[in-house]
MDAnalysis code that builds the backbone (N, CA, C; Angstrom):
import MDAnalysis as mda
import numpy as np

u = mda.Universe.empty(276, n_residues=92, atom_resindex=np.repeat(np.arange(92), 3), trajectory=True)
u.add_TopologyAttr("name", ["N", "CA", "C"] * 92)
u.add_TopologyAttr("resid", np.arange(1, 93))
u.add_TopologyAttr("resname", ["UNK", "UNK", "UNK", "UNK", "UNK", "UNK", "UNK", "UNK", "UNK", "UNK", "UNK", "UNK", "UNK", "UNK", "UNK", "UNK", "UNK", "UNK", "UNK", "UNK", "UNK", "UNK", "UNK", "UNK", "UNK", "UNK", "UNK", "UNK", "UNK", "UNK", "UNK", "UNK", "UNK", "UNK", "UNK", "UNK", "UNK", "UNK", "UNK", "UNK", "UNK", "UNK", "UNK", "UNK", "UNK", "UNK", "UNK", "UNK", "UNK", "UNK", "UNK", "UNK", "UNK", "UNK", "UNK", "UNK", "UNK", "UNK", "UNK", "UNK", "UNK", "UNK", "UNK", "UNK", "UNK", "UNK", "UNK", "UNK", "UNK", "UNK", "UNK", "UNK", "UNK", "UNK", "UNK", "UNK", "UNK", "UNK", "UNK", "UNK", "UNK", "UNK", "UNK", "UNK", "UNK", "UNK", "UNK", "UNK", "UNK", "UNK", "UNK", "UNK"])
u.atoms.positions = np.array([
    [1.625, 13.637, -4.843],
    [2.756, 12.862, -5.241],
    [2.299, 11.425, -5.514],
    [2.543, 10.395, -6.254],
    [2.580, 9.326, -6.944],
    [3.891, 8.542, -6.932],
    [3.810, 7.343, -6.270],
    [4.701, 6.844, -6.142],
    [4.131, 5.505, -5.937],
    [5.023, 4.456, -6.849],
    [4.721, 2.603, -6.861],
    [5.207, 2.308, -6.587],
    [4.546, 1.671, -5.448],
    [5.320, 0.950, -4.366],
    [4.934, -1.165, -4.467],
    [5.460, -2.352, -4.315],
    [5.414, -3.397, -5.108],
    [5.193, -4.241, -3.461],
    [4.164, -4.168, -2.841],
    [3.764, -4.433, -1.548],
    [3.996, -6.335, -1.275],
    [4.128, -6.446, -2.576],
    [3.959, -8.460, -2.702],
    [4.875, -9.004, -1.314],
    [6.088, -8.496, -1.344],
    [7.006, -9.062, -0.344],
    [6.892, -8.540, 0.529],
    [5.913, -7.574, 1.263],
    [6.277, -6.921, 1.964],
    [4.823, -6.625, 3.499],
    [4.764, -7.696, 4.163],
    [4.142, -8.359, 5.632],
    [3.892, -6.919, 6.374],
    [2.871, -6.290, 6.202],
    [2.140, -5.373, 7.144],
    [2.081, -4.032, 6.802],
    [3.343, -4.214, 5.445],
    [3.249, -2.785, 5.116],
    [2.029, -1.941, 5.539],
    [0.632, -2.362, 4.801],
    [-0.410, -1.660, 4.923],
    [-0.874, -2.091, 6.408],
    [-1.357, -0.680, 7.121],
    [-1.959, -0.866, 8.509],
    [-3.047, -0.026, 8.317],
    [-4.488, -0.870, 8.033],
    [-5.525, 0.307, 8.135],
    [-5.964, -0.092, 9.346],
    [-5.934, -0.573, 10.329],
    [-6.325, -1.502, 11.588],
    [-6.489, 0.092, 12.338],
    [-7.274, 1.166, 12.242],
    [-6.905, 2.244, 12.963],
    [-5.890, 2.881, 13.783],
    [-4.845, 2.937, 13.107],
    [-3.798, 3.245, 13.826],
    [-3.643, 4.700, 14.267],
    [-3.249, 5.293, 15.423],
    [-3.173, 6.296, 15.819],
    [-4.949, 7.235, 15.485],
    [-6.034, 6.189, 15.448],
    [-7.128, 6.979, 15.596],
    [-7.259, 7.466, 13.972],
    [-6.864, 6.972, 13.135],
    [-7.287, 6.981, 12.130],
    [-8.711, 6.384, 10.880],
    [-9.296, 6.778, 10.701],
    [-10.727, 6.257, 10.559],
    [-10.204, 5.756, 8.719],
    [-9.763, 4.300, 8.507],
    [-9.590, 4.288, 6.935],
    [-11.180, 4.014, 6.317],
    [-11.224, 3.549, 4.831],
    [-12.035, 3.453, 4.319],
    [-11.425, 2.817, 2.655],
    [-12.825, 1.870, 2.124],
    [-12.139, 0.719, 1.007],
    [-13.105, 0.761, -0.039],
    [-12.585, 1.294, -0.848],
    [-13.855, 1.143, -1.739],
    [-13.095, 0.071, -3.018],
    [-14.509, -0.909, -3.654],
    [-13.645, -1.778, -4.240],
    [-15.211, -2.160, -4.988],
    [-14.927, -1.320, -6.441],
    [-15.854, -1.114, -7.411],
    [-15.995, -2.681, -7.995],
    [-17.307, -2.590, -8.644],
    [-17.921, -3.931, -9.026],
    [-16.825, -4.510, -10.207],
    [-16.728, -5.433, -10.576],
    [-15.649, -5.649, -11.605],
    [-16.023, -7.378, -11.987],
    [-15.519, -7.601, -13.162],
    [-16.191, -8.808, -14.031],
    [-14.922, -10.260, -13.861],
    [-14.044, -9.545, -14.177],
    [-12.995, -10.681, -13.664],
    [-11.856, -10.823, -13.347],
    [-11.736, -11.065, -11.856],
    [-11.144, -10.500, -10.858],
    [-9.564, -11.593, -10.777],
    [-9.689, -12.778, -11.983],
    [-8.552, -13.459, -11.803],
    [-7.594, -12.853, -12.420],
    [-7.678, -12.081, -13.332],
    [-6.882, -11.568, -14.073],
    [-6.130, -9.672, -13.292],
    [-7.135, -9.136, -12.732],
    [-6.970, -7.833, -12.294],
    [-7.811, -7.688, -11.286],
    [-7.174, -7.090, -10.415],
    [-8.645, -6.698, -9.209],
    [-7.593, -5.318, -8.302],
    [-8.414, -4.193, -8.413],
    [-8.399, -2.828, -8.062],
    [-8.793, -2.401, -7.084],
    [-8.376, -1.975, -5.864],
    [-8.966, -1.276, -5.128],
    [-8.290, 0.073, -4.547],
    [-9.258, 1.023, -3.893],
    [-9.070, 2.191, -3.540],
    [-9.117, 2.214, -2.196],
    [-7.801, 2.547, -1.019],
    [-7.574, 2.943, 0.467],
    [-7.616, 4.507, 0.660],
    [-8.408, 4.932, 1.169],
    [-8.171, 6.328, 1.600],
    [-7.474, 6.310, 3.176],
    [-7.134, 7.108, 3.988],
    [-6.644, 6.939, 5.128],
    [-6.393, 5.795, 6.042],
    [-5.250, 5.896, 5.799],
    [-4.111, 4.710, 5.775],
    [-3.029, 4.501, 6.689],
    [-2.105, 4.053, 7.082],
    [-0.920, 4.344, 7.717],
    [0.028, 3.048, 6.590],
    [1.235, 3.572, 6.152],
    [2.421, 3.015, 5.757],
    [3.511, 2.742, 6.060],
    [4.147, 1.455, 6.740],
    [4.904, 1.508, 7.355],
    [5.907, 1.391, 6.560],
    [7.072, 1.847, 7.276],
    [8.502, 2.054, 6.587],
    [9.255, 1.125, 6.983],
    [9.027, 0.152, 7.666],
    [9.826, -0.724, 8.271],
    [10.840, -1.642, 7.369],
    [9.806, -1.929, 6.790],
    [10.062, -3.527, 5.395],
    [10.932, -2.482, 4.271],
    [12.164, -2.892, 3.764],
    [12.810, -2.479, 2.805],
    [12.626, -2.486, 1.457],
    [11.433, -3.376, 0.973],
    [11.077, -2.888, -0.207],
    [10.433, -1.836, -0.108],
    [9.866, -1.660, 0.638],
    [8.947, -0.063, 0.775],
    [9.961, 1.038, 0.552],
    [10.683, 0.961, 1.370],
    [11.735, 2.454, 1.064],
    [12.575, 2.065, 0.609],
    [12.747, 1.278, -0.016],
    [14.066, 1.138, -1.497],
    [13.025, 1.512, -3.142],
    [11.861, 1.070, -2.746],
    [10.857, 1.709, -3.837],
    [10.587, 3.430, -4.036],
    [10.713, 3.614, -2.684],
    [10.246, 5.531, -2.175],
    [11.230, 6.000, -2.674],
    [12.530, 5.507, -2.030],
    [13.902, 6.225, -2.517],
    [14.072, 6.302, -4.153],
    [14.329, 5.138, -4.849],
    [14.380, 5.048, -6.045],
    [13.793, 6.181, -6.842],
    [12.525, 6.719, -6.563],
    [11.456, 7.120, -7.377],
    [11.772, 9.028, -6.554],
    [12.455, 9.265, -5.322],
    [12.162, 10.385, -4.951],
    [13.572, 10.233, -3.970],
    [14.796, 10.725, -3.786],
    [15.858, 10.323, -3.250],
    [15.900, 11.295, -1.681],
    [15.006, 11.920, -2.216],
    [15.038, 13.276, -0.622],
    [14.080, 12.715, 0.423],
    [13.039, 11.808, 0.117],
    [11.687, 12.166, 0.203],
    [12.007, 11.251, 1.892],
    [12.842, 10.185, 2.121],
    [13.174, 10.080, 3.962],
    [14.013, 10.327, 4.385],
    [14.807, 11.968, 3.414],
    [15.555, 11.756, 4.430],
    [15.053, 12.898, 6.337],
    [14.208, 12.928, 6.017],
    [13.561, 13.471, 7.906],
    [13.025, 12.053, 8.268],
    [13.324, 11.048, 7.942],
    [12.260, 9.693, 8.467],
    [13.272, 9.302, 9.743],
    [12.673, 8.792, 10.664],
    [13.607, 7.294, 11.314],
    [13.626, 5.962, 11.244],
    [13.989, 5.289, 11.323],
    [13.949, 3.536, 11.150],
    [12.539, 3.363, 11.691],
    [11.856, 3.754, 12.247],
    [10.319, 3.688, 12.871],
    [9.541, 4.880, 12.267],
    [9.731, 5.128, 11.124],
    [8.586, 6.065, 10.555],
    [7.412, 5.413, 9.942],
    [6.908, 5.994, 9.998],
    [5.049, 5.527, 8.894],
    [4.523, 6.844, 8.203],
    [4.175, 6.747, 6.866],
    [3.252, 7.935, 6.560],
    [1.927, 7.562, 6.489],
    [1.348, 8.740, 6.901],
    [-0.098, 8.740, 6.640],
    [-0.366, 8.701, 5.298],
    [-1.357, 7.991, 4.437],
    [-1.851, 7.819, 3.301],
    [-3.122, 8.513, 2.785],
    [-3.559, 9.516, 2.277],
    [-4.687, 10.349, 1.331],
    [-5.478, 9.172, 1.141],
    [-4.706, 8.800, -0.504],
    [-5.460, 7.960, -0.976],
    [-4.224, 6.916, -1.519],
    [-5.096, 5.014, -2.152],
    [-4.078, 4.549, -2.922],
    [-4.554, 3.717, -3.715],
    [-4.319, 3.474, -4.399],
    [-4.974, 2.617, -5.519],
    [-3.886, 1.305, -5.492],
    [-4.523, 0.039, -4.863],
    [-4.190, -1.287, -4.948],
    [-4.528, -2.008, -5.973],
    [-3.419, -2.333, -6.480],
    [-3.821, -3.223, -7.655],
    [-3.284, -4.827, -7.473],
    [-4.162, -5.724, -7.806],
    [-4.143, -7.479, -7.313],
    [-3.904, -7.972, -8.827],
    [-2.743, -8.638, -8.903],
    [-2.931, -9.332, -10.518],
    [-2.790, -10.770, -10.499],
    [-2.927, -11.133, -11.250],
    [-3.260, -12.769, -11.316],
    [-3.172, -13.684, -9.980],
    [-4.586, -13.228, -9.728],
    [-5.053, -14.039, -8.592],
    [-5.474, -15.231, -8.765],
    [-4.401, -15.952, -7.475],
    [-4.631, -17.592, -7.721],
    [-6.154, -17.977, -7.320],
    [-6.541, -19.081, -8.233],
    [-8.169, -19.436, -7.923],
    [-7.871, -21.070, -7.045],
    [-8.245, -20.534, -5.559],
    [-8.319, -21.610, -4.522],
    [-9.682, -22.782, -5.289],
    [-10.075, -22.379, -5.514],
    [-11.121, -23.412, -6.033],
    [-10.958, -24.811, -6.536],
    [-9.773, -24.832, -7.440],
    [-9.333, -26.181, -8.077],
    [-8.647, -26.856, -6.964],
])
């Protein structure tokens, strides 16, 4: 399943911090210029459901897909492809 989720507003969503003994992993291929686009790949993950853009994004796109969740659910994550766009340059 495939589903875009818009993480900008949204404080912890991603927990790869090993949660529940979960071993994640980041792969984040060589790339030329990273102010404009920058990509990366999470395999095992935890997602929290807490923050309401997260599941106002899930719902939108799949209307069944919490309803077995509780106000304290998280899914485990396969894989995800993060995408970073116009990244501010601290430099100036």
């Amino acid at each position: 399943m495939n589903i875009l989720i818009d993480i900008a507003e949204s404080f912890g969503a991603i927990d790869f911090d090993n949660a529940g003994g979960i071993i994640s992993y980041i792969n984040i291929p060589p790339t030329e210029n990273i102010q404009e686009k920058f990509q990366v790949e999470i395999f095992n993950f935890v997602l929290n459901l807490s923050d309401e853009p997260i599941t106002s994004a899930i719902v939108s796109q799949d209307s069944t897909f919490l309803d077995n969740m509780d106000e304290d659910g998280f899914l485990i994550i396969d894989k995800a492809n993060v995408t970073f766009e116009k990244i501010k340059d601290t430099k100036n």
